[in-house]
C-alpha positions, 0 to 999 in steps of 0.5 A: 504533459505526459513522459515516457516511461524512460523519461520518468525513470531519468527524472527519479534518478534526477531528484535530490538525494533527500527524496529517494532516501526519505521514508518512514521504514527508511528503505525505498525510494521514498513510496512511503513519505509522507512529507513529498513534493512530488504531483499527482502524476508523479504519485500514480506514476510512483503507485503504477511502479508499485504495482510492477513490482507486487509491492501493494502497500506502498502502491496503496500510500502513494494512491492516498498521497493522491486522495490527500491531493485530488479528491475527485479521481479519473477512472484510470485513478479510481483503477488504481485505488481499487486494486491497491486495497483489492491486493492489500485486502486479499493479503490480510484475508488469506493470512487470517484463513491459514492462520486459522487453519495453523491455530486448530492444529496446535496443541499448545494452549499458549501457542494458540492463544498467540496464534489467535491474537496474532489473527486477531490483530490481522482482522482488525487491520482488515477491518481498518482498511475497510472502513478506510476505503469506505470513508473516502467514498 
């Protein structure tokens, strides 16, 4: 059965009040729950919002809600998945390469060694993701 997108929006506005507010960081509209009782056409919908509003961390948790559910994708959910870690991915890299280039200008010796750990805990959540992605292929 497939909605409009008006009619997916009234039926968010129609959940119960648990659902909206339910999240692990306790904003949102519960992209991040990890309890939900939602579908897989509700989390692709959810992760398709997500991607409207540039918001590709909670786009990547509901395309996992949708692995956790389904675990052959159609193409269009393939899509999904790999711009969800294409964007997640892209945003750690840029911040470890101007990281980089931030450490090299310090002069302080304990700056940069906070700076370089800081780096440090980026490329390792990189790393994560990575191997993430390639233990669900």
């Amino acid at each position: 059965m497939s909605y409009s997108i008006e009619e997916r929006i009234q039926n968010m506005h129609n959940q119960p009040k648990s659902l909206i507010t339910n999240t692990n960081d306790g904003i949102g509209l519960g992209l991040n729950s990890k309890k939900s009782t939602f579908t897989v056409e509700d989390h692709i919908y959810r992760a398709r919002l997500a991607e409207k509003a540039l918001r590709y961390e909670d786009m990547l948790a509901q395309m996992r809600n949708v692995l956790d559910l389904k675990k052959k994708l159609t193409a269009d959910e393939r899509n999904l998945l790999v711009v969800a870690y294409k964007n997640a991915v892209t945003t750690r890299r840029t911040a470890i390469r101007h990281l980089s280039v931030y450490c090299k200008k310090l002069d302080d010796v304990k700056l940069t060694q906070i700076c370089e750990q800081y780096r440090e805990e980026i490329a390792n959540e990189l790393w994560n993701l990575c191997q993430e992605l390639l233990s669900n292929t």
